[in-house]
N, C-alpha and C positions, 0 to 999 in steps of 0.2 A: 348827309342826305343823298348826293349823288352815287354814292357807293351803293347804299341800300335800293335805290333808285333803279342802275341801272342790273342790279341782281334780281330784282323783283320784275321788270322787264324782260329778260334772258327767261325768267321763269314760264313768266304770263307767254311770252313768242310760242314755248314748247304746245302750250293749254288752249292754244288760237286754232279751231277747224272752220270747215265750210258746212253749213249746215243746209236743211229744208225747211222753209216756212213751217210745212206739217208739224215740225219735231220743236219746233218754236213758238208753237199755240198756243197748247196749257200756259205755258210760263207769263205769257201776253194776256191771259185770263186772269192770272196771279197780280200781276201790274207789277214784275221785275223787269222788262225788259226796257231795256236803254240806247235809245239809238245812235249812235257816231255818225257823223256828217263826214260823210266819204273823203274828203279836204285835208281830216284828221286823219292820224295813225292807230289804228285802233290801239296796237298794242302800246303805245305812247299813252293814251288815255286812260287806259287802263291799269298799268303802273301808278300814275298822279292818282288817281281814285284807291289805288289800295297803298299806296306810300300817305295818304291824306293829306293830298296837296292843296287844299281846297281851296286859295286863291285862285289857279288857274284852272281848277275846274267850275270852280261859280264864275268865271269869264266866261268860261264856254254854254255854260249855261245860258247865262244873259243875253247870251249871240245867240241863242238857237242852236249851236253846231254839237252840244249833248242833250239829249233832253227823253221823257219817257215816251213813248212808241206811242202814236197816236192813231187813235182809231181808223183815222182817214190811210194811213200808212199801211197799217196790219190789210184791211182792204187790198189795198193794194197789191201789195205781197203775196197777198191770197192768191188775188187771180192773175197775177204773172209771174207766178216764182220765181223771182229774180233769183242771183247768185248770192249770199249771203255768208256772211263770217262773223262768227260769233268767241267771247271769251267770258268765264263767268271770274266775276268778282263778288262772292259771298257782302249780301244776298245779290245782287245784282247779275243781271248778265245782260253785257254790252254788246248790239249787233250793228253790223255795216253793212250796208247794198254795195256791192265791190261792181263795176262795169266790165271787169273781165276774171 
């Protein structure tokens, strides 16, 4: 599992850009998008989600610190387009508010 692990990691790092809310909308309409709690590594999280780690991602779940985009959030986003990074995990796509 660690082997598969950290190669699907190495992968997911290549597949990780900065993106614009704009470019993030449809998908937030769709209801795939996934937020990561800045705290986390995206690309860490995203590995466990496509390795189906799913003990530690229904931890993070539980915590709040994965969970799907919330409307009050998307708002947000909206109107101060923050800096954002995103990586897709079929169907999903995972986004972070990055501080810098």
């Amino acid at each position: 599992m660690h082997d598969q692990f950290e190669l699907m990691r190495a992968q997911l790092n290549t597949e990780t850009a900065q993106v614009d809310w704009a470019e993030l909308q449809r998908f937030f309409a769709k209801g795939v998008l996934i937020q990561v709690n800045s705290n986390l590594d995206l690309v860490d999280v995203a590995a466990h989600i496509a390795c189906d780690d799913s003990v530690t991602v229904q931890t993070w779940m539980a915590t709040g610190k994965v969970i799907k985009l919330s409307d009050k959030t998307a708002t947000d986003w909206h109107s101060r387009s923050p800096l954002l990074w995103a990586v897709v995990v079929a169907p999903w796509i995972l986004v972070q508010e990055r501080a810098h």
